[in-house]
Residue, then its C-alpha position, 0 to 999 in steps of 0.5 A: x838295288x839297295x846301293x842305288x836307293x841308299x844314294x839316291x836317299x843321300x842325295x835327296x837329303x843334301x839337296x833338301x838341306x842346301x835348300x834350308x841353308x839357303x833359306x837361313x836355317x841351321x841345319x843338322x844330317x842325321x842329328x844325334x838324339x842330344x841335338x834334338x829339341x824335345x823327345x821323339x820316343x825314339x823316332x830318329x829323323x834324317x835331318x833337323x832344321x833350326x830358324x828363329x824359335x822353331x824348326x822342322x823336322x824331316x824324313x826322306x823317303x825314296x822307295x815307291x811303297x811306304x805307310x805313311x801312317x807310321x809318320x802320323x804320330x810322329x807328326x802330331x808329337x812334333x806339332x804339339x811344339x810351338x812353330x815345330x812340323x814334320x815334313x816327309x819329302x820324296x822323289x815325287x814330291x810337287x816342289x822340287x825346293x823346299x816350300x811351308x805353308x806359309x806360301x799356300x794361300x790363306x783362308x781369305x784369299x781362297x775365299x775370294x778367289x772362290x768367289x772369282x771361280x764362281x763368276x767364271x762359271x757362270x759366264x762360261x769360261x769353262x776351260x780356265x775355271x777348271x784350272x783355276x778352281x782345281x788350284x784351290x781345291x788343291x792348296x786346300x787339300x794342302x793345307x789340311x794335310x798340314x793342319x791334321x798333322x798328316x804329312x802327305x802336303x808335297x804328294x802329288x795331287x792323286x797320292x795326296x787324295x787318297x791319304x787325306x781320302x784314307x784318313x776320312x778327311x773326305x767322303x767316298x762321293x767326294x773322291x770318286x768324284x775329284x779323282x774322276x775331274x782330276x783326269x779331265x783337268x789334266x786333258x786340259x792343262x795338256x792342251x788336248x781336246x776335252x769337253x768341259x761341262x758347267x754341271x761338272x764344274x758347279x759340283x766341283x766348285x759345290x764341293x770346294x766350298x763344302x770343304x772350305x767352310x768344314x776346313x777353313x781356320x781363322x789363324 
């Protein structure tokens, strides 16, 4: 069992660096300390990528079960240096390339598109204003794993919720409730009989914008 998570860990960590090779970065597996751009107490990463003045800094993990609060402060030490992050990637991850945060919507444009959800609503087109703002309210989550140094942004949606959820990023109401819609959402984006209810929409959009005014950053 040990042989095959080992290979499957070897794959996933080429297949990542092909990906930042491709994207231009200089990429080092399993890098000595001396290739290292500042210190990391000791912390050894599986792969280091260069591009322009800065860079990521990587962990693949395979197995089912890991803390991710053992990375926290390994993330916060690497985002402390300019144009420098920490990225954990795992077999579930969302994107099955690598991806930055530049490709989640900014702030403005998570505005407006809020704006556009609200109309939705309000003329009841309810299916595709769920999926729609639930597309916001998931980049949003993103990009707080990312700007809190908790680096959990290529979770699947529920783990990504209950990190942020375990890090006090949100209330016990507000994940209750997203875990809840969550599932409703999946009906529909399955196609499968689902009843969809303007009350349960406005609270999730209320909640969207709750966090959007808490999270948002004019960076």
């Amino acid at each position: 069992m040990m042989e095959v998570s080992d290979n499957l860990h070897d794959q996933k960590v080429h297949i990542v660096a092909n990906e930042l090779k491709e994207k231009g970065y200089n990429v080092i597996i399993e890098p000595p300390l001396d290739t290292l751009p500042f210190d990391l107490q000791g912390y050894q990463p599986d792969l280091i990528a260069f591009k322009d003045d800065g860079g990521v800094i990587l962990e693949v993990k395979t197995q089912p079960r890991f803390s991710i609060e053992s990375f926290q402060q390994v993330a916060e030490n690497i985002a402390k240096h300019k144009h420098w992050r920490f990225l954990l990637v795992t077999l579930d991850d969302v994107d099955n390339e690598f991806s930055d945060n530049t490709q989640l919507p900014n702030w403005e444009t998570l505005q407006t598109r809020l704006a556009q959800a609200d109309v939705l609503i309000h003329q009841q087109i309810l299916e595709p204003a769920l999926l729609f703002l639930f597309s916001l309210i998931e980049a949003m989550l993103r990009k707080r794993a990312i700007t809190q140094s908790i680096p959990v942004e290529r979770l699947p949606f529920l783990k990504l919720l209950k990190h942020l959820y375990s890090n006090g990023e949100l209330s016990p109401i507000d994940f209750d409730f997203l875990s809840q819609i969550y599932k409703e959402r999946n009906k529909v984006a399955h196609g499968l009989n689902n009843t969809i209810s303007t009350t349960e929409l406005t609270e999730l959009l209320k909640i969207t914008n709750t966090l959007f005014q808490q999270w948002r950053t004019y960076n």
